[in-house]
C-alpha positions as CSV (number, residue, x, y, z in Angstrom):
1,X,4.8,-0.6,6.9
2,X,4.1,-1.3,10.8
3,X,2.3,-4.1,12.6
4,X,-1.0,-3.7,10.3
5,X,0.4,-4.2,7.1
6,X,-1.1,-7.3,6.1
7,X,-4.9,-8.8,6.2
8,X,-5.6,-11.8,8.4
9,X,-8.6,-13.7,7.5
10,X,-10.8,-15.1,10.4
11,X,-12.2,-18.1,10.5
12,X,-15.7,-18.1,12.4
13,X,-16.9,-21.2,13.6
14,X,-20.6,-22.2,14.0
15,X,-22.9,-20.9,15.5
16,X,-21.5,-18.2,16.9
17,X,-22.1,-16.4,20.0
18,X,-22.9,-13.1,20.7
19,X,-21.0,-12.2,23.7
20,X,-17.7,-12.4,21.2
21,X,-19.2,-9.6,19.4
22,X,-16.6,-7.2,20.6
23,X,-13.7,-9.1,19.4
24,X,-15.1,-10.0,16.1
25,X,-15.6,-5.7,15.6
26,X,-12.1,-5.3,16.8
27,X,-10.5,-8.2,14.0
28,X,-13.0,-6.1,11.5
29,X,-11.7,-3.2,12.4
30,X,-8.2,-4.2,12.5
31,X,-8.2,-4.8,8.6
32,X,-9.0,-8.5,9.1
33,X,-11.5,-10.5,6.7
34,X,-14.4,-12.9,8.9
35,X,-14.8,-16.0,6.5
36,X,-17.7,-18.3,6.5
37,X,-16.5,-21.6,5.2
38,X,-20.9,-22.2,4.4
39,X,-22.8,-19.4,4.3
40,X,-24.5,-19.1,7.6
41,X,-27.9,-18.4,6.5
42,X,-30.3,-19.8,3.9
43,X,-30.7,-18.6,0.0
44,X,-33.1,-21.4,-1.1
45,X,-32.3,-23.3,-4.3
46,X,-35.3,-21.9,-6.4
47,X,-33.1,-18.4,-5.7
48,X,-30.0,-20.0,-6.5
49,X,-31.4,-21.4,-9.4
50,X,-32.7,-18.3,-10.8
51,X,-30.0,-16.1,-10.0
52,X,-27.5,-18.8,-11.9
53,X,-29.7,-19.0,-15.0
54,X,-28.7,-15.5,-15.7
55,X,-26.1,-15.7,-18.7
56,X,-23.1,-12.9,-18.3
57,X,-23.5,-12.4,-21.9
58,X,-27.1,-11.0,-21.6
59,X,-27.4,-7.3,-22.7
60,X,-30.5,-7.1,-19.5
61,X,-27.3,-7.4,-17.1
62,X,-25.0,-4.7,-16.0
63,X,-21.5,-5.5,-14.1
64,X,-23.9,-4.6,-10.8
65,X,-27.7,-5.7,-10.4
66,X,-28.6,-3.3,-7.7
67,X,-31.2,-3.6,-5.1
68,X,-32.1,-0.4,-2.7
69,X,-33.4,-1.6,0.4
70,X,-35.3,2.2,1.2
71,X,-37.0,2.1,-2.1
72,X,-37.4,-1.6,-2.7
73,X,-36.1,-1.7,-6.2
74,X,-33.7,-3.1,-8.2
75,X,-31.3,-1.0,-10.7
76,X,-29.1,-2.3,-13.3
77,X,-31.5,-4.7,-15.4
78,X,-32.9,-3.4,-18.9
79,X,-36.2,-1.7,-18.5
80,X,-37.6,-4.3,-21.0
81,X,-36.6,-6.7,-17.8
82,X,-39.8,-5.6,-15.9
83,X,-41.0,-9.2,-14.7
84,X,-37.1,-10.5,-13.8
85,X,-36.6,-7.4,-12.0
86,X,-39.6,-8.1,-9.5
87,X,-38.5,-11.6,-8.9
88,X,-35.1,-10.4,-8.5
89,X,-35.9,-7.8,-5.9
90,X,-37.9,-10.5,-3.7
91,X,-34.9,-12.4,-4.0
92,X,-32.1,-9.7,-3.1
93,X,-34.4,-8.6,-0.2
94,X,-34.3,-11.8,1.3
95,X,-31.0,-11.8,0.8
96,X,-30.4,-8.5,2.5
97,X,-33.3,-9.3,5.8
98,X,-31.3,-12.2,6.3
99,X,-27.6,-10.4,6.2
100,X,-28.7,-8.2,8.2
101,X,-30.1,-10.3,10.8
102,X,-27.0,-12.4,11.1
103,X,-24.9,-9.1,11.3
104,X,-27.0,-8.1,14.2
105,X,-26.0,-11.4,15.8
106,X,-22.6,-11.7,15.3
107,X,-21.2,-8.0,16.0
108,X,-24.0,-6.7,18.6
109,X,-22.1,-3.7,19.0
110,X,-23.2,-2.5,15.4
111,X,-26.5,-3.5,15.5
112,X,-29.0,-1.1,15.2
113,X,-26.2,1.3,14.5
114,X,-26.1,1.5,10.7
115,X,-27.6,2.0,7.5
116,X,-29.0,-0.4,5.6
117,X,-27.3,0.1,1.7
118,X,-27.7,-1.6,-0.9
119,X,-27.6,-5.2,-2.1
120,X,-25.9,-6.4,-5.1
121,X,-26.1,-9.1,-7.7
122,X,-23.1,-9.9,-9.7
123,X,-23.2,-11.9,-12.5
124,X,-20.3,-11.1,-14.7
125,X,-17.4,-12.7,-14.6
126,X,-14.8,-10.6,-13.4
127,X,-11.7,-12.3,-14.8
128,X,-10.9,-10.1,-18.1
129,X,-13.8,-8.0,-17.3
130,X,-13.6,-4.5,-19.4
131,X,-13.7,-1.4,-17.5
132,X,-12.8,2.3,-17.3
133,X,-9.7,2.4,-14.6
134,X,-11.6,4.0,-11.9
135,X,-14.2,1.3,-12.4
136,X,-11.3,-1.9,-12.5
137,X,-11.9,-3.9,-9.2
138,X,-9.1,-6.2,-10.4
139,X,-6.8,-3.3,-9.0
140,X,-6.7,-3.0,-5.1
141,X,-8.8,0.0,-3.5
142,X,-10.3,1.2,-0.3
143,X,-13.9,1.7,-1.1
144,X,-15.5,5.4,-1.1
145,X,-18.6,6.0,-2.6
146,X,-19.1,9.0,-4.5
147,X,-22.6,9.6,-4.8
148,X,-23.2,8.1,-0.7
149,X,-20.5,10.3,1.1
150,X,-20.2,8.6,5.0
151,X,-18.7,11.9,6.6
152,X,-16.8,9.4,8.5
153,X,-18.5,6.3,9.4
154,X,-17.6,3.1,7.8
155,X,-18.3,0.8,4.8
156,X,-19.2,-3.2,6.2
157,X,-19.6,-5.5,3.7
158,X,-21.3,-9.1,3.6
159,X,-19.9,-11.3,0.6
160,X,-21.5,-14.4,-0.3
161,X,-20.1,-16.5,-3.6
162,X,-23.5,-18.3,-4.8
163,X,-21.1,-19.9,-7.8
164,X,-21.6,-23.9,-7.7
165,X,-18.1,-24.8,-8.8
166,X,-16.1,-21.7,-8.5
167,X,-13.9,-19.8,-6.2
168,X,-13.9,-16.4,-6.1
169,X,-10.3,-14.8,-6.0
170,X,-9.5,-11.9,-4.2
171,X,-6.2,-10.3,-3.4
172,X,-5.6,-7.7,-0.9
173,X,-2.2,-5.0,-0.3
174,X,-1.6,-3.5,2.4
175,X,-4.7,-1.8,4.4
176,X,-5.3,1.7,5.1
177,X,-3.4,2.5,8.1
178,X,-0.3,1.3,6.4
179,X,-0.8,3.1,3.4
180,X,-2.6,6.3,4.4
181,X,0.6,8.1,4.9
182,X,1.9,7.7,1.5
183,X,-1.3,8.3,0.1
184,X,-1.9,11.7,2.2
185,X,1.0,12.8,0.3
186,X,0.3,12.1,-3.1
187,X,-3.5,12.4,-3.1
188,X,-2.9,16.1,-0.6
189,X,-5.1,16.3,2.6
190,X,-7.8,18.9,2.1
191,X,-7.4,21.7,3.7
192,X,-9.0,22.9,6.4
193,X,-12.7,24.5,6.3
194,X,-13.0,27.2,7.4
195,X,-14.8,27.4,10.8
196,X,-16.4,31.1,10.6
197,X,-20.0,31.5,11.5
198,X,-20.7,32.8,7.9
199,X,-19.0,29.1,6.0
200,X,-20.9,27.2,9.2
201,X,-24.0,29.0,7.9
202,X,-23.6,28.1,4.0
203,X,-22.9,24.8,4.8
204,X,-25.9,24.4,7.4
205,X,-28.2,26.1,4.6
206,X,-26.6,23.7,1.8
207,X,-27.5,21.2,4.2
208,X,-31.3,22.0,4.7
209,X,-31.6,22.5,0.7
210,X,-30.3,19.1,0.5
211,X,-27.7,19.7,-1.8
212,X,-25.4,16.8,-2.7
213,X,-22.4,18.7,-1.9
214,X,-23.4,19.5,1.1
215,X,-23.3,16.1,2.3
216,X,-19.6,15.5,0.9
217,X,-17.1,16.1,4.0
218,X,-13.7,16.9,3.3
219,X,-12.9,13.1,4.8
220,X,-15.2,11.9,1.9
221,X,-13.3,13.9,-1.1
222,X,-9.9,12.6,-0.1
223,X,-11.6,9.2,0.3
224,X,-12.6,8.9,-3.4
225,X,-9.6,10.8,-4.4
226,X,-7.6,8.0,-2.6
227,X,-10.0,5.5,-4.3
228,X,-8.9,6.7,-7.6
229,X,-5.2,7.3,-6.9
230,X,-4.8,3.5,-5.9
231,X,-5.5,2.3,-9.4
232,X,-3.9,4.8,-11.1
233,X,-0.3,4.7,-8.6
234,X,1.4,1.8,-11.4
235,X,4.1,2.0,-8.5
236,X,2.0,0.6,-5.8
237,X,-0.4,-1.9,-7.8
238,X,3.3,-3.3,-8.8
239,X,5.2,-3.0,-5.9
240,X,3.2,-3.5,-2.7
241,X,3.1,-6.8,-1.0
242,X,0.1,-8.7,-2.1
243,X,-2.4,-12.1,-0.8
244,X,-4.2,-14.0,-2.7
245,X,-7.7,-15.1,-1.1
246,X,-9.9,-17.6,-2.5
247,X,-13.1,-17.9,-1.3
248,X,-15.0,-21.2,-2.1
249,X,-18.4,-21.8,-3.4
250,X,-21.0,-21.4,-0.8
251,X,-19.1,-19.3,1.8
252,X,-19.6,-15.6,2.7
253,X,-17.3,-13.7,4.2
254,X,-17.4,-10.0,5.7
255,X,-14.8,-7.0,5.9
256,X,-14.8,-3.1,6.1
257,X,-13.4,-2.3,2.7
258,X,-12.9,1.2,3.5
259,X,-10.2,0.0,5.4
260,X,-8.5,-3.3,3.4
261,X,-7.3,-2.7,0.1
262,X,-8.5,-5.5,-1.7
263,X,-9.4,-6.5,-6.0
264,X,-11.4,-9.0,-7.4
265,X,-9.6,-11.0,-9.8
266,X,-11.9,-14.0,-11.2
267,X,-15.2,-15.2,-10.1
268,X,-19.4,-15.4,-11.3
269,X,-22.4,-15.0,-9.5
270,X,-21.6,-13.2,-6.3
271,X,-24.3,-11.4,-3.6
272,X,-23.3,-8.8,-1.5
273,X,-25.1,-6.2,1.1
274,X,-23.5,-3.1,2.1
275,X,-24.0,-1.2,5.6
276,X,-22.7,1.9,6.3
277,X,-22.1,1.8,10.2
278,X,-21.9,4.5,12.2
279,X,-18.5,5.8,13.6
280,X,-19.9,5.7,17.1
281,X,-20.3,2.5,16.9
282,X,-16.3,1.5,16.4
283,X,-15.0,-0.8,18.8
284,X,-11.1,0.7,18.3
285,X,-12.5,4.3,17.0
286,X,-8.7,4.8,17.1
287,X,-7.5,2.8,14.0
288,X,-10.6,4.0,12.0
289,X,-9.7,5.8,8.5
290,X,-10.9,9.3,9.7
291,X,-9.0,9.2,13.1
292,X,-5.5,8.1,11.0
293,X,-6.2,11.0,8.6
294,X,-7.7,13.6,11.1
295,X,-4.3,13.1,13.0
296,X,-1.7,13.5,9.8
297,X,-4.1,16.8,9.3
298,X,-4.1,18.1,12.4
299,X,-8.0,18.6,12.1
300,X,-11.4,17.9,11.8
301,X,-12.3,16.5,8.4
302,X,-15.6,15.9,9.2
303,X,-18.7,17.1,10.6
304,X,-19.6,14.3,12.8
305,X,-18.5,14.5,16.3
């Protein structure tokens, strides 16, 4: 499948410099995983002590405790869970302030570039999990997010595994500019919008009125459709070359999972932030997934310049 068919992960020593910024967005970019053998900032032990009394089995817990940085609040808990929630939002923004203070450090180019998504608490364990196929993370995807369309700029996301004993197990298949070819084929690439000053004026009035459509770029449907045709394609989840990762208690690693197909296979009590980074601030704009796709198309699938 060509020279970036497999996932390297990156070791990062500490602590880590910032004028190495621009190589560490180029191994990022390249499909590459940056691992953190200890987690390189601090989650005190009254968090971790909280967040690990949390039983999988509790009915207060969905497979994602959710917390929204813009709204500071927490989603996925039972509403009877009013008290726990609060703690849990102090603890899942510190979590988040201090990813994204580290990210600003280590990969200066992005900094002040992105969005701030959300942060996540997951205490399930995912080994034997139950879930609708499209929601399966034991089957390898590139992330796309339905209801937060990116027209194009990219999904970075900081991992930590807070589990005392565990690993958690990950395994990857080839990344996205490997597959994206077979992919455009079988998913279709949209077709083209049309670029008449009557369709630009719908979509700058569906715009204005806010409309979630609106907001959804053709790069964005064939995203989730690709997203969806992963775990479906028996053909690929059985035949494509696979690594196993295991990630060790304490560490934290960091990837752009728009780009490296990767599953969760076994593991409890993970944090995680999300940023959605903008494609201006690419390092290899080149090798991102909209340039691949734009050039199989031919043209734009986005509005973003």
């Amino acid at each position: 499948m060509g020279e970036n068919s497999a996932t390297r992960m990156i070791a990062v020593p500490l602590p880590t410099l910032p004028e190495g910024g621009a190589g560490r967005c180029a191994e990022l970019e390249s499909a590459n995983v940056l691992f953190f053998p200890r987690t390189p900032f601090e989650i005190s032990a009254a968090d971790r002590e909280m967040l690990l009394g949390q039983k999988q089995t509790s009915a207060a817990f969905h497979k994602n405790v959710a917390y929204r940085p813009a709204e500071n609040r927490v989603t996925g808990l039972d509403k009877s869970e009013s008290a726990e929630g609060q703690r849990l939002a102090g603890i899942l923004k510190n979590y988040s302030e201090n990813a994204a203070k580290f990210l600003a450090e280590l990969l200066p180019p992005y900094a002040g570039k992105w969005k701030l998504d959300f942060a996540s608490y997951r205490p399930i364990e995912e080994r034997g999990r139950p879930a609708r196929l499209h929601a399966r993370n034991d089957l390898p995807h590139v992330d796309a997010f339905p209801t937060r369309p990116t027209n194009g700029d990219r999904i970075l996301r900081l991992f930590t595994n807070i589990n005392p004993t565990q690993n958690r197990v990950w395994i990857t298949a080839p990344p996205f500019a490997a597959i994206a070819p077979y992919f455009a084929k079988s998913v279709g690439l949209p077709a083209r919008r049309s670029d008449d000053a009557f369709s630009a004026m719908l979509r700058r009035m569906a715009r204005a009125a806010n409309l979630p459509s609106a907001r959804r770029s053709p790069y964005d449907h064939f995203m989730h459709e690709c997203h969806n045709a992963m775990k479906e394609d028996t053909a690929f989840q059985k035949s494509a070359a696979m690594q196993r990762w295991e990630f060790p208690p304490n560490s934290t690693w960091v990837v752009l999972t728009d780009c490296v197909s990767h599953a969760v296979l076994e593991g409890q009590y993970a944090l995680e932030q999300t940023f959605i980074i903008s494609r201006k601030a690419m390092v290899r704009p080149e090798i991102s997934p909209i340039a691949i796709l734009e050039r199989l198309a031919g043209y734009p699938l986005s509005d973003a310049n």
